[in-house]
C-alpha positions in Angstrom: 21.9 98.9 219.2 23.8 96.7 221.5 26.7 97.3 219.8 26.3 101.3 219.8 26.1 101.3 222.8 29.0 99.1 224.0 31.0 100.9 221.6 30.0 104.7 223.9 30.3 103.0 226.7 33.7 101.6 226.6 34.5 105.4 226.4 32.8 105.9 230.1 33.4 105.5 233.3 30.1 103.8 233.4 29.9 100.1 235.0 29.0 97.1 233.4 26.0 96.9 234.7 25.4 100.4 232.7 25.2 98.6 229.2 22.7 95.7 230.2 19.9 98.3 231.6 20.8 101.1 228.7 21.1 98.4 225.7 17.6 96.7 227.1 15.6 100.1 227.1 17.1 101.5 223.8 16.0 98.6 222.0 12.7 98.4 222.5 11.8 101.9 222.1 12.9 103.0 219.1 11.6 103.0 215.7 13.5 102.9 211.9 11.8 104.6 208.7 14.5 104.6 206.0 17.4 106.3 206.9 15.8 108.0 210.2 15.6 106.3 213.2 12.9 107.7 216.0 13.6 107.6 219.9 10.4 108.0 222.3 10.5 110.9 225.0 11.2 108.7 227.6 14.5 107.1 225.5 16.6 109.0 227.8 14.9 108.9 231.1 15.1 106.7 234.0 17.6 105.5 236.5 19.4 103.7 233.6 20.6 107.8 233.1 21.6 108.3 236.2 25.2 109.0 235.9 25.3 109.4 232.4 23.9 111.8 229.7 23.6 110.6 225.9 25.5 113.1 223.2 26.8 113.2 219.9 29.3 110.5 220.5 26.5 108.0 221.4 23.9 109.5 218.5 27.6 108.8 216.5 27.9 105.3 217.6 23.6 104.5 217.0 24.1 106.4 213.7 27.0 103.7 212.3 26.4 100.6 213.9 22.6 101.1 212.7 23.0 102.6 209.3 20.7 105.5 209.9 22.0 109.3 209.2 19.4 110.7 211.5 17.9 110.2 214.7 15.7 112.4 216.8 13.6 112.1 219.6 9.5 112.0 218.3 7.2 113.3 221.0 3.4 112.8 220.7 1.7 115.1 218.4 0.1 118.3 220.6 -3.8 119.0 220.6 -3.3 122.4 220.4 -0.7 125.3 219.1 -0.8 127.0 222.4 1.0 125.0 224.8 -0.4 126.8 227.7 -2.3 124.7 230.8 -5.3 123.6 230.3 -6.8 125.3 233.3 -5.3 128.8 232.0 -7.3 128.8 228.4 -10.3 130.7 228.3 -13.4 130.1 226.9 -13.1 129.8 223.3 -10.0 129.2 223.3 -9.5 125.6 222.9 -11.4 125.7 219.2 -9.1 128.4 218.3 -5.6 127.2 219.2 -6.1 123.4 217.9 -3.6 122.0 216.0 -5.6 121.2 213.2 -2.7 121.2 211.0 -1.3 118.4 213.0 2.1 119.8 213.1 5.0 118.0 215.3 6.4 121.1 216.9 7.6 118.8 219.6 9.9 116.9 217.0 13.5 117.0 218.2 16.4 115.9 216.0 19.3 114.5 217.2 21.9 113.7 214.9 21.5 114.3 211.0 20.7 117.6 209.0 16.7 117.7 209.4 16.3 121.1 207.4 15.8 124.3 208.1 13.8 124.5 211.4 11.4 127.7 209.9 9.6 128.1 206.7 7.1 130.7 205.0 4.1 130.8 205.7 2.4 129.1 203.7 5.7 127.2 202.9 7.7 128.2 199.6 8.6 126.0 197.0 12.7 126.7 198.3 11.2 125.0 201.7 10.2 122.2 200.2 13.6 121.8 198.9 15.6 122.2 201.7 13.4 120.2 203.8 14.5 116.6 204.7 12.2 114.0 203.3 12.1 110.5 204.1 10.2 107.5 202.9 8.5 104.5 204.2 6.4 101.6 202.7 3.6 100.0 204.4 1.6 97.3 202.9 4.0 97.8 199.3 3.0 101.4 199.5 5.2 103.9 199.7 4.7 107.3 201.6 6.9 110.0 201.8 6.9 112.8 204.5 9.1 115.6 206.4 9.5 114.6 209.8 10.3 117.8 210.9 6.9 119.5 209.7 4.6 116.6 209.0 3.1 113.4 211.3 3.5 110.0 210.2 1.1 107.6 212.0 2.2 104.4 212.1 -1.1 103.2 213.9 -2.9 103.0 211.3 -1.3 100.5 209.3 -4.1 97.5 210.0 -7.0 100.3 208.8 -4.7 100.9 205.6 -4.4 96.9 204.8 -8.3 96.5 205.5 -9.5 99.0 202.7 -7.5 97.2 200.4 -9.2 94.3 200.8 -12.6 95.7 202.0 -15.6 94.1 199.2 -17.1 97.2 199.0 -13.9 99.1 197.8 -12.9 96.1 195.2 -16.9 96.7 194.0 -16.1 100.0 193.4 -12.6 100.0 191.6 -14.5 97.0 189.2 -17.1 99.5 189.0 -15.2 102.5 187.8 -16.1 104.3 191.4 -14.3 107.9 193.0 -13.2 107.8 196.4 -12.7 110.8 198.6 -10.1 111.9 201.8 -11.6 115.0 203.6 -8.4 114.6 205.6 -6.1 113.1 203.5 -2.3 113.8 205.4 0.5 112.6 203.1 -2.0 109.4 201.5 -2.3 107.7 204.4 -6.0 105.7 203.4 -5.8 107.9 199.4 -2.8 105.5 198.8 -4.8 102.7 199.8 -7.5 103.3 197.6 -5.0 104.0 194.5 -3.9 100.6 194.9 -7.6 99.0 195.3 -7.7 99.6 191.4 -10.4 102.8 192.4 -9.5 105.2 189.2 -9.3 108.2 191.0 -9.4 110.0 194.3 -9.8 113.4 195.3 -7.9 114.0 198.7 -8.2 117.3 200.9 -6.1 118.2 203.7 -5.2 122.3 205.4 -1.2 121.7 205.6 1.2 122.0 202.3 3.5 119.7 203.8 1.1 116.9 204.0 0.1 117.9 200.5 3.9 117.9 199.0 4.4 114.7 201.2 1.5 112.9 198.9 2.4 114.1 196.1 5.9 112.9 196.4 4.8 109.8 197.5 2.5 109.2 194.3 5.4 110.1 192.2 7.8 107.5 194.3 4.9 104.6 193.9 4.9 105.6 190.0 1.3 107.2 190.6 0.1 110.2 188.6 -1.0 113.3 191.1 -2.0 117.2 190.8 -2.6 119.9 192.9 -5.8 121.7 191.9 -6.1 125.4 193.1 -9.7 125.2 192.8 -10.9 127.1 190.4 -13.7 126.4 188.3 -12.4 126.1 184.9 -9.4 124.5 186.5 -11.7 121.6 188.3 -13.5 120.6 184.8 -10.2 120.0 183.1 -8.8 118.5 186.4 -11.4 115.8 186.7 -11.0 114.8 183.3 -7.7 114.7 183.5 -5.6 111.3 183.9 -3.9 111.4 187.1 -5.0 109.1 189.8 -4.8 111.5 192.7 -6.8 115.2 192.6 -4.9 117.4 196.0 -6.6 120.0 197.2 -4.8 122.0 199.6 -7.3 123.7 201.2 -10.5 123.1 204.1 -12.2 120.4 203.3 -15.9 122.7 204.0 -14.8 123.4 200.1 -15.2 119.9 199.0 -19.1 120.2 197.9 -18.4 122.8 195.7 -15.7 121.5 194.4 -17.2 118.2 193.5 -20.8 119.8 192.8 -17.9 121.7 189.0 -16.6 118.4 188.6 -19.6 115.4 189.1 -20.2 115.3 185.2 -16.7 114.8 184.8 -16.2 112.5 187.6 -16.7 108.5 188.0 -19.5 107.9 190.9 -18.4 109.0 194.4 -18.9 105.9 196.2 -16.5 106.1 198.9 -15.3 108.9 201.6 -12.8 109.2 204.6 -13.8 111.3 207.1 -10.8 112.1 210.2 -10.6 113.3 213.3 -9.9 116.8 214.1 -11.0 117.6 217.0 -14.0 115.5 215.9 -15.1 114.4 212.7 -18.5 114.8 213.5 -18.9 118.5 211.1 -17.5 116.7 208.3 -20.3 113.9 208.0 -22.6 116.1 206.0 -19.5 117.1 204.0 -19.1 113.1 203.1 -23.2 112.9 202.6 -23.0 115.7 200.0 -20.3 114.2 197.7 -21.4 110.5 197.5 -23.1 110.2 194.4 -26.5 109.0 196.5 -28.0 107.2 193.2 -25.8 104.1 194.4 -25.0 102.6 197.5 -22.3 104.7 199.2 -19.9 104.3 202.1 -18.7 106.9 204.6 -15.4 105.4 206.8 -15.9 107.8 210.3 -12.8 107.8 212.5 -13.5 108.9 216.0 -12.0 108.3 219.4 -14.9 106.2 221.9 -14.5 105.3 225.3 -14.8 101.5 224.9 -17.8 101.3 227.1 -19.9 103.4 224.4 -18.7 102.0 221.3 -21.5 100.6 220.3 -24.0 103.1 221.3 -21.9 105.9 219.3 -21.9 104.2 216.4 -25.8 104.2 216.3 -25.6 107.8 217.3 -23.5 108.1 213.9 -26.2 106.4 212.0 -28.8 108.5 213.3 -27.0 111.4 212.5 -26.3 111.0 208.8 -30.1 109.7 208.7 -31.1 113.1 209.5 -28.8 114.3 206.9 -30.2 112.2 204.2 -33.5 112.9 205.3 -33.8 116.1 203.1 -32.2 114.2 200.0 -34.8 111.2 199.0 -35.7 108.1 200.7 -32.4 106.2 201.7 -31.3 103.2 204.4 -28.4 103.9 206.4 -26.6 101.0 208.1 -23.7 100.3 210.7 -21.8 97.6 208.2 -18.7 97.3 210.5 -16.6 98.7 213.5 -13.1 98.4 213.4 -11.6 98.8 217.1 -8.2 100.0 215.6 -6.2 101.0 218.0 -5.8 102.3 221.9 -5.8 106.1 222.1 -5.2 106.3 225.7 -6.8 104.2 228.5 -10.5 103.3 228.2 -10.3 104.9 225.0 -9.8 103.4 221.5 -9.9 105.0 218.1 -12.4 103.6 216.0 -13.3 103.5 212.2 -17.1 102.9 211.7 -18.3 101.6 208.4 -22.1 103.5 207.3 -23.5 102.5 204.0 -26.2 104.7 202.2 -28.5 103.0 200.0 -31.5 104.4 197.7 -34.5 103.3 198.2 -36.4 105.6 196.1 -33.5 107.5 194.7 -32.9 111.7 195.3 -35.6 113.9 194.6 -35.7 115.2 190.9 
């Protein structure tokens, strides 16, 4: 980076005190992921800018000295479609324009062909393919994804490495267990459980990108994957079939039914991933109703706490899936761990809690 921008400068009237402040706060804000290198919104703000304004003879300059072929400028993901003030939505309205689909609408590329910036809804198999894909490995797992129309959270990275390694997941895979995503993204935690040894998992996220994204990404870490439309007769010969990774690319609230055509076909549920969108709170009694509840059974709840409360949310959790399991036999449900991943904003960290269900007398008959 020093280099780049030396190399821009020397083309400016700028001083030389110009490459010193600009060279210090390009390089430690951005990011690389293959060929793509991502600036933060601020890259380009500040004093440092003062009498200068970036272009494609710097992106030029970032683009050889760094060996990248695209750059672009990735903003934080917005909470909702409409970007309207807060103060101006009206009741009701909040629910209804979330971004649930977690799409990076405030993505803007720089340098490099990105793709067509508009697809069909939903996206066409011709999107796919003009799309730019890039690809990143984590933990020696690769995941694959189009920057233009699909997150990548790097945050998550210590959460990926600790189901890998998580007892209860190695149990499983030696077992001959099922794990399931209820918000699965491109294979963020699926991938992790693929490589655990669990035999298969059955992922379920709302946007086709995401879904193409994993299913590249299996391919690329020599993993077999499907998309299931969801039928019945297609869901018995899906779960029987040998691929690693089942894709459903559709609302999660269909994941019961789903699993209820396959169980017979299916190795024991014994783990689920539940996300966060808004809240992952609806999608607890989701994760109750595909665990196979004859074993012990873990449910991994992301949610955002303030740091204060942590604790106490987490036995709000438990009590809540208690009073799910409540109608299903006689069960104990237990906090088995918190992991404090990762600051969300301040006084507020997103957490993963860790609730094991075990039978005491087994379901009812």
């Amino acid at each position: 980076m020093d280099r780049a921008v030396a190399q821009w400068l020397s083309h400016t009237s700028a001083s030389p005190g110009a490459l010193i402040a600009l060279t210090k706060k390009l390089n430690k804000s951005y990011t690389i992921y293959g060929t793509m290198l991502l600036l933060p919104p601020t890259a380009f703000q500040g004093p440092e800018w003062t009498d200068l304004e970036p272009n494609i003879e710097l992106y030029k300059c970032i683009s050889s000295h760094l060996k990248v072929t695209h750059i672009a400028i990735n903003k934080p993901i917005p909470l909702h479609k409409n970007l309207q003030i807060e103060g101006e939505r009206e009741d009701g309205d909040e629910e209804k324009d979330f971004n649930i689909l977690r799409s990076p609408s405030n993505f803007t590329p720089l340098h490099g062909d990105f793709g067509p910036s508009t697809c069909h809804s939903p996206p066409a198999r011709g999107d796919f393919e003009s799309a730019f894909w890039i690809t990143a490995k984590q933990n020696g797992i690769y995941q694959t994804w189009a920057p233009r129309w699909t997150m990548f959270s790097r945050g998550n990275i210590s959460e990926k490495a600790r189901l890998l390694d998580l007892a209860s997941v190695k149990k499983a895979a030696e077992e001959g267990g099922t794990a399931v995503d209820l918000y699965a993204g491109i294979g963020y935690f699926a991938f992790s459980y693929v490589k655990a040894g669990i035999g298969k998992v059955l992922c379920w996220d709302l946007n086709a990108w995401s879904c193409e994204g994993l299913l590249r990404g299996a391919r690329r870490n020599k993993w077999e994957a499907i998309l299931v439309n969801g039928e019945d007769e297609d869901l018995t010969s899906a779960a029987r079939h040998d691929s690693r990774l089942l894709v459903f690319n559709q609302s999660n609230e269909r994941a019961p039914s789903s699993v209820k055509a396959m169980r017979k076909s299916l190795p024991p549920i014994r783990h689920v991933n539940c996300g966060m969108l808004p809240n992952s709170t609806s999608s607890l009694e989701i994760a109750v109703d595909v665990l196979d509840l004859s074993l012990p059974g873990w449910i991994h709840y992301h949610e955002n706490f303030l740091v204060e409360e942590i604790n106490q949310k987490a036995e709000d959790t438990r009590q809540t899936v208690v009073q799910i399991v409540e109608a299903k036999g006689t069960f104990s449900v237990q906090v088995e761990y918190i992991n404090r991943l990762k600051n969300y904003a301040p006084g507020v960290m997103h957490c993963v809690i860790d609730l094991v269900i075990r039978p005491e007398c087994g379901p009812p008959s």
